[in-house]
Jmol script that loads the backbone (N, CA, C; Angstrom):
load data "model"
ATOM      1  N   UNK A   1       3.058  21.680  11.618  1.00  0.00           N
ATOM      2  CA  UNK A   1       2.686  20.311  11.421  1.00  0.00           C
ATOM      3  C   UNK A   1       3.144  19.460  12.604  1.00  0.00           C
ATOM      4  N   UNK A   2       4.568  19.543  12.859  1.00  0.00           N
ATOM      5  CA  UNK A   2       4.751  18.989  14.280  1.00  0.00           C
ATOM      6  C   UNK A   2       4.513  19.898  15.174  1.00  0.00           C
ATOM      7  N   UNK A   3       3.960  19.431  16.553  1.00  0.00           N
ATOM      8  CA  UNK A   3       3.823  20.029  17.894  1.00  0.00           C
ATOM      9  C   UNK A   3       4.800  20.787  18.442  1.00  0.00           C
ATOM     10  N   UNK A   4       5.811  20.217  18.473  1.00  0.00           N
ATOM     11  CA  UNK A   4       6.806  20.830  18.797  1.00  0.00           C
ATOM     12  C   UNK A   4       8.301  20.935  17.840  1.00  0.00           C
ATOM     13  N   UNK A   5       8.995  21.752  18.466  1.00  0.00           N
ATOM     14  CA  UNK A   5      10.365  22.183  17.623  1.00  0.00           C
ATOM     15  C   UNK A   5      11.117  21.232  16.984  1.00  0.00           C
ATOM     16  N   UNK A   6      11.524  21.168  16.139  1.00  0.00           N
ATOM     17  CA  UNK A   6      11.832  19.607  15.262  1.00  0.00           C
ATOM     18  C   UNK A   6      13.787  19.817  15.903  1.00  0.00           C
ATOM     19  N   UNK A   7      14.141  20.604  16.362  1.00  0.00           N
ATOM     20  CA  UNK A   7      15.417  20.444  16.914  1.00  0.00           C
ATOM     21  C   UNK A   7      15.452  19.914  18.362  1.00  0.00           C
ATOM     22  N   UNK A   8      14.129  19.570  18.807  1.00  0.00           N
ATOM     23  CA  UNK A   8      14.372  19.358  20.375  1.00  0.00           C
ATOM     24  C   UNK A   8      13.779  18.025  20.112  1.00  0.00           C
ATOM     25  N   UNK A   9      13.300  17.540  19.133  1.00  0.00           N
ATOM     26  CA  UNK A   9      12.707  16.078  19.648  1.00  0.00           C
ATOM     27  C   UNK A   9      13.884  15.116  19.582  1.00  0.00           C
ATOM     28  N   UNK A  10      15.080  15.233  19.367  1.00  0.00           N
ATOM     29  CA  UNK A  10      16.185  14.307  19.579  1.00  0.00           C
ATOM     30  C   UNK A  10      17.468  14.618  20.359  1.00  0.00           C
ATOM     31  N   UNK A  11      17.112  15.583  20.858  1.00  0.00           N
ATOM     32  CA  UNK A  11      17.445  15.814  22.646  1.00  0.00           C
ATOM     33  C   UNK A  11      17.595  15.084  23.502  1.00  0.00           C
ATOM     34  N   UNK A  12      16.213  13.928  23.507  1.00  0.00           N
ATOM     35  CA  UNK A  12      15.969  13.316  24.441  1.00  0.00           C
ATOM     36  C   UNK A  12      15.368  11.662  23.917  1.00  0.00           C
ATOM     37  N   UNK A  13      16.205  10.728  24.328  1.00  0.00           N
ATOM     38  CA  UNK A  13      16.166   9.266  23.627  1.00  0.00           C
ATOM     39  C   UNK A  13      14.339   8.660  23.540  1.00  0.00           C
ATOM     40  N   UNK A  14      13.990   8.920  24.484  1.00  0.00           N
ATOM     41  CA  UNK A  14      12.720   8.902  24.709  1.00  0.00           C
ATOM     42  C   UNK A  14      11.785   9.726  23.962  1.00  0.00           C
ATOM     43  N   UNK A  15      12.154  10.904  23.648  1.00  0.00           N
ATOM     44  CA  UNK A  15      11.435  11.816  22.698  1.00  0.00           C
ATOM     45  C   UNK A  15      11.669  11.054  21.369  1.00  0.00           C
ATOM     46  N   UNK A  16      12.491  10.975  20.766  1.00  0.00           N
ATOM     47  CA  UNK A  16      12.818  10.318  19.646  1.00  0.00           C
ATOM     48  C   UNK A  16      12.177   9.006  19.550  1.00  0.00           C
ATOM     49  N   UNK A  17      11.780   8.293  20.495  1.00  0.00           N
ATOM     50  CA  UNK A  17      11.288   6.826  20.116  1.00  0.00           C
ATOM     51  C   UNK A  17       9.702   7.049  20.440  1.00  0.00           C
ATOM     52  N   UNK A  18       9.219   8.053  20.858  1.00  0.00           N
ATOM     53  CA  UNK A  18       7.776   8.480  20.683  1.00  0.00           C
ATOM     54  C   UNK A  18       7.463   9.040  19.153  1.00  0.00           C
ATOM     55  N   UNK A  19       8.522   9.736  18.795  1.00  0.00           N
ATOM     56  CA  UNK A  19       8.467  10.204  17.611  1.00  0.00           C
ATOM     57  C   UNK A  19       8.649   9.158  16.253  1.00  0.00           C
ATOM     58  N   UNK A  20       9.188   8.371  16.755  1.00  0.00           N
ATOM     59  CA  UNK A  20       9.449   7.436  16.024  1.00  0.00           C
ATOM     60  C   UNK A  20       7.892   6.194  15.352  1.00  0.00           C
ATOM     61  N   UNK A  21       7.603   5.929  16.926  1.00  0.00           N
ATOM     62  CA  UNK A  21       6.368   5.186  16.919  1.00  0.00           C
ATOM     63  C   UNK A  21       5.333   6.329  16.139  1.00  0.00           C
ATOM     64  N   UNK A  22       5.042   7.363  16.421  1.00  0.00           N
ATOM     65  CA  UNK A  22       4.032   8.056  15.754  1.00  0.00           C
ATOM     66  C   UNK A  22       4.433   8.138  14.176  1.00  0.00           C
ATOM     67  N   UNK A  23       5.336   8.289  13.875  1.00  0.00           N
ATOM     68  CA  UNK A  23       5.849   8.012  12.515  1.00  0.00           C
ATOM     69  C   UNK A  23       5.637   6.510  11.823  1.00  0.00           C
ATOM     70  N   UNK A  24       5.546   5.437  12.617  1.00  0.00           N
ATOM     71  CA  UNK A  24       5.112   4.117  12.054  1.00  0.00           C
ATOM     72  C   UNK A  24       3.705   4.222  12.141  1.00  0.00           C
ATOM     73  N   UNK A  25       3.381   4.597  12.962  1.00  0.00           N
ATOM     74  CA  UNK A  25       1.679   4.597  13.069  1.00  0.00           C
ATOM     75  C   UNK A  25       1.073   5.102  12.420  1.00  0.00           C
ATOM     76  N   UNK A  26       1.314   6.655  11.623  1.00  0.00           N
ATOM     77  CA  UNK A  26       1.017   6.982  10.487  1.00  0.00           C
ATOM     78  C   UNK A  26       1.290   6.558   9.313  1.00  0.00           C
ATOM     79  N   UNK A  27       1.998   5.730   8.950  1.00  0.00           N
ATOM     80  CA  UNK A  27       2.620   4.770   8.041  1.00  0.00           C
ATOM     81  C   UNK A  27       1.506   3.817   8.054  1.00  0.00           C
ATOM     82  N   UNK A  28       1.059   3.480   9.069  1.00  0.00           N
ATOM     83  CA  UNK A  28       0.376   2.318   9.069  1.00  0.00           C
ATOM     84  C   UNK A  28      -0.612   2.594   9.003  1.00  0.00           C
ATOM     85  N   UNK A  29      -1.332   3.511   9.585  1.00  0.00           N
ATOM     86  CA  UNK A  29      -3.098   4.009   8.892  1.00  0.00           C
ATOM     87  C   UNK A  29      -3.104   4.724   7.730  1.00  0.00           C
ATOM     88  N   UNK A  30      -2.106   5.190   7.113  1.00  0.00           N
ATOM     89  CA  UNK A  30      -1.777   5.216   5.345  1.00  0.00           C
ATOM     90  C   UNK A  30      -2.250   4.091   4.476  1.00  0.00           C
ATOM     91  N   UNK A  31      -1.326   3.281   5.005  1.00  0.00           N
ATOM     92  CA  UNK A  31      -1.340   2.299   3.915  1.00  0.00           C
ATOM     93  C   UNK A  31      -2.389   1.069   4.647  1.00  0.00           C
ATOM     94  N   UNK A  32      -2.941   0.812   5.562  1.00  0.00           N
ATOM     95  CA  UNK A  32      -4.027   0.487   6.700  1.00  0.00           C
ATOM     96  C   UNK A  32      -3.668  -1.039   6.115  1.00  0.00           C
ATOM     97  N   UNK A  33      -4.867  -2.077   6.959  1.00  0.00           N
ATOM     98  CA  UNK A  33      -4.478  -3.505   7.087  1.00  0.00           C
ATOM     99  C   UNK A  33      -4.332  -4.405   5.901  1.00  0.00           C
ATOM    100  N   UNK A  34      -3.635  -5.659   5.724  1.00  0.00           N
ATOM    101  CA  UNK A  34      -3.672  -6.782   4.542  1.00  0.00           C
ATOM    102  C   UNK A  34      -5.084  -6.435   3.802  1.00  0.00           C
ATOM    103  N   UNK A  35      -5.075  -6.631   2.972  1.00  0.00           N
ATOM    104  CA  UNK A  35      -6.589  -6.759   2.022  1.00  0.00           C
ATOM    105  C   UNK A  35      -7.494  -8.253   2.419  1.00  0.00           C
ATOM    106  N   UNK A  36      -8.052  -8.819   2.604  1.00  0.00           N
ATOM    107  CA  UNK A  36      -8.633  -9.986   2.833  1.00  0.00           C
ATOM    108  C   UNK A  36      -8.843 -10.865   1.584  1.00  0.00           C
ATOM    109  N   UNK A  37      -8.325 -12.416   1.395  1.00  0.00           N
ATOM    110  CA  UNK A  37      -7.505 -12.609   0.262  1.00  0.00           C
ATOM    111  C   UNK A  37      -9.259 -13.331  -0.533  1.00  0.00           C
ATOM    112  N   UNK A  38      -8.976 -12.749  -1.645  1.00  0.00           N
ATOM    113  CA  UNK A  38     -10.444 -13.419  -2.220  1.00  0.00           C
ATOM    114  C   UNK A  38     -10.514 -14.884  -2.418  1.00  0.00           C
ATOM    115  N   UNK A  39      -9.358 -15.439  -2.909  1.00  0.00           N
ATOM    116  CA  UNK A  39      -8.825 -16.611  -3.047  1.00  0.00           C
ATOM    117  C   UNK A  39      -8.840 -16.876  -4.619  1.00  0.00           C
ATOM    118  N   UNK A  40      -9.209 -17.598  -5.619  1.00  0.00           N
ATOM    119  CA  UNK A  40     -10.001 -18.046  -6.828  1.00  0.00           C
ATOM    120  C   UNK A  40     -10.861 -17.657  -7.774  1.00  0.00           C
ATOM    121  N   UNK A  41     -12.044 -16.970  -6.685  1.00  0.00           N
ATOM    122  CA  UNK A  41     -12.939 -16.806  -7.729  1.00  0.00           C
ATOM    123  C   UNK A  41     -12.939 -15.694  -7.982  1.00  0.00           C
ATOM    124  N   UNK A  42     -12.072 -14.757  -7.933  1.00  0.00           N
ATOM    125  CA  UNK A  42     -12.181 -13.306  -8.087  1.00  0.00           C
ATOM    126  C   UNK A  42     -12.220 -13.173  -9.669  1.00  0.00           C
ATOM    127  N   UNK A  43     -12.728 -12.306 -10.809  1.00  0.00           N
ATOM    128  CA  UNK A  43     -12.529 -12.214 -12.142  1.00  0.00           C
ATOM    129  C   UNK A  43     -12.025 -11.350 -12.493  1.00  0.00           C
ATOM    130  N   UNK A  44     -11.098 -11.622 -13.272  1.00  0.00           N
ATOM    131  CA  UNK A  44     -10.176 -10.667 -13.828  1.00  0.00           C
ATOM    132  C   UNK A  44     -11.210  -9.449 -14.403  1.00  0.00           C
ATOM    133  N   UNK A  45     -10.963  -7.990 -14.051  1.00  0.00           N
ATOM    134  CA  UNK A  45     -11.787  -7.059 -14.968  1.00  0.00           C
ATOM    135  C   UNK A  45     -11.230  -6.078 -15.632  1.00  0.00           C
ATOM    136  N   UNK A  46     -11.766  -5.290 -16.600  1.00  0.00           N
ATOM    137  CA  UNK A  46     -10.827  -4.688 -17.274  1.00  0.00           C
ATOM    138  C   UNK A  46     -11.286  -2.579 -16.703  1.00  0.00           C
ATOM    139  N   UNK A  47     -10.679  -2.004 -17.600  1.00  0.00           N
ATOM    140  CA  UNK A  47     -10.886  -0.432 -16.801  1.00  0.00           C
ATOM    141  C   UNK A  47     -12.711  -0.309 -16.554  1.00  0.00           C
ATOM    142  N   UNK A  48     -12.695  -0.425 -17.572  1.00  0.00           N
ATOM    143  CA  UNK A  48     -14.552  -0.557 -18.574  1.00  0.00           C
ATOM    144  C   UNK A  48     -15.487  -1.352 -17.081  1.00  0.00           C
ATOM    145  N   UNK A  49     -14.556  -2.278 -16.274  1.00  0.00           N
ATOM    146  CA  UNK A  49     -15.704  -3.479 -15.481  1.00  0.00           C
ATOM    147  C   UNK A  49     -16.012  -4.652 -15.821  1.00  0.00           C
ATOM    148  N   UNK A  50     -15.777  -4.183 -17.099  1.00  0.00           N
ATOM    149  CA  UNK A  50     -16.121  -6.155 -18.220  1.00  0.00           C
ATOM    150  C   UNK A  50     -14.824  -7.179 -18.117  1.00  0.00           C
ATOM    151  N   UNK A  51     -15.350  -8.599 -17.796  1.00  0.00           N
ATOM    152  CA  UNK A  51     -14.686  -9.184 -17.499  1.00  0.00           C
ATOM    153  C   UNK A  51     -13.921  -9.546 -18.776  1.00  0.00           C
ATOM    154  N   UNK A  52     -12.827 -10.154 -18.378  1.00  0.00           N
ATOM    155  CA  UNK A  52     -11.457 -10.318 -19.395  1.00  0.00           C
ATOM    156  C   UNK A  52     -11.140 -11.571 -19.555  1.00  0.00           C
ATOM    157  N   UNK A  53     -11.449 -11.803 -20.909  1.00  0.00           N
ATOM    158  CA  UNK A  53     -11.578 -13.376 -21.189  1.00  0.00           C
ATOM    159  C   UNK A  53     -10.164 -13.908 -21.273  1.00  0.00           C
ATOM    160  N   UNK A  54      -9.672 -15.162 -20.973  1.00  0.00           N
ATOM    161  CA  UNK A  54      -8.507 -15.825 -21.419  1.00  0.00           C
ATOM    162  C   UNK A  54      -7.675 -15.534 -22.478  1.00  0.00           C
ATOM    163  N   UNK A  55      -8.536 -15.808 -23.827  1.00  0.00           N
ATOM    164  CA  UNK A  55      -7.722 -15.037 -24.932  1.00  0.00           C
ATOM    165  C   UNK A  55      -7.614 -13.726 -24.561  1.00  0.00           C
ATOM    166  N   UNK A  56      -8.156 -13.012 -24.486  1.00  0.00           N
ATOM    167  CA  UNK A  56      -7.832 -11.610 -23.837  1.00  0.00           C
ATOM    168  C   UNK A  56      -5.710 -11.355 -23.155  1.00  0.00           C
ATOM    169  N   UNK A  57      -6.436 -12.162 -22.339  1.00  0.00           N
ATOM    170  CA  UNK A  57      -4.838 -12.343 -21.388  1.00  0.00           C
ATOM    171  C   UNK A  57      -4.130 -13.224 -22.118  1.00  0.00           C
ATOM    172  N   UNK A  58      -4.020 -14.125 -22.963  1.00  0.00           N
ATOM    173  CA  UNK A  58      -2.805 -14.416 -23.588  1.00  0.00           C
ATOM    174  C   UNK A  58      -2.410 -13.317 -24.611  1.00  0.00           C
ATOM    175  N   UNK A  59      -3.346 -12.350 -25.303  1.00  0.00           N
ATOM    176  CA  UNK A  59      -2.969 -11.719 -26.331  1.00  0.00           C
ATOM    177  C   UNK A  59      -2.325 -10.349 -25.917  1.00  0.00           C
ATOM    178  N   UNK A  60      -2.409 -10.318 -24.807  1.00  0.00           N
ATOM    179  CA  UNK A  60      -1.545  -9.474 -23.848  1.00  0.00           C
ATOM    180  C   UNK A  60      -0.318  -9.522 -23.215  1.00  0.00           C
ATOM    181  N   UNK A  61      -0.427 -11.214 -22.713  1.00  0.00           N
ATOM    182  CA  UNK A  61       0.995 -11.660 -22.707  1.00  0.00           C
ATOM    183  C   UNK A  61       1.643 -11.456 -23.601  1.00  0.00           C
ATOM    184  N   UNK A  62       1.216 -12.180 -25.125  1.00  0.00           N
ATOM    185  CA  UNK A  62       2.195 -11.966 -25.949  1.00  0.00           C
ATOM    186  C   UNK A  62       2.685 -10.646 -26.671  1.00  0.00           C
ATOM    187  N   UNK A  63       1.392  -9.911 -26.208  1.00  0.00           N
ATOM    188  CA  UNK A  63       2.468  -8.420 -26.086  1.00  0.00           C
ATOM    189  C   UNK A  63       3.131  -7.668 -26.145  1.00  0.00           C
ATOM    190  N   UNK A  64       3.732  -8.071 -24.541  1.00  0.00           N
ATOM    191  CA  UNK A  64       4.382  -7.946 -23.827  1.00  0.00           C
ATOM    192  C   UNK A  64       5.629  -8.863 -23.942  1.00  0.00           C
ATOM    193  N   UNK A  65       5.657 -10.017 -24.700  1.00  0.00           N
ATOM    194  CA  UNK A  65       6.514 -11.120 -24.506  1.00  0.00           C
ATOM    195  C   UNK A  65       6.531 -11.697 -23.761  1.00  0.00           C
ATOM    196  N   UNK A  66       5.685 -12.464 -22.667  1.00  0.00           N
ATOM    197  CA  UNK A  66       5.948 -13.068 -21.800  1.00  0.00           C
ATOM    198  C   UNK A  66       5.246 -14.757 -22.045  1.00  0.00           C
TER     199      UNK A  66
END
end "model"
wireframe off; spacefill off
backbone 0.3
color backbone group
C-alpha cells in the first residue's frame, strides 16, 4: 500500500512532511469540499422522500424530550 518501507519514511524530516501532506490530502478527497449551503428552503424529508410536516417534528421532539 505504501511505496516504500514504512521504517525509512522518518529517516528523513523531509520524507516525513511529504508523507504527511499526502496523508492530509487523502483526508481531504475522502471527506472532499463544504456542501454548498441550501439556505431555507430546503424540506425536511423523511427515509420514504415524503416531506415531514411540522407536527411530524414536534411529535418527535417530544419523543425524544426535547
Amino acid at each position: 500500500m505504501i511505496p516504500m518501507r514504512t521504517s525509512s519514511i522518518f529517516k528523513s524530516r523531509w520524507m516525513a512532511l511529504v508523507w504527511a501532506a499526502g496523508i492530509l490530502w487523502a483526508a481531504y478527497d475522502f471527506v472532499g469540499p463544504e456542501p454548498q449551503d441550501e439556505g431555507n428552503n430546503s424540506i425536511t424529508t423523511d427515509a420514504a422522500g415524503s416531506a415531514v410536516s411540522t407536527d411530524d417534528q414536534n411529535r418527535i421532539a417530544a419523543a425524544f424530550g426535547n
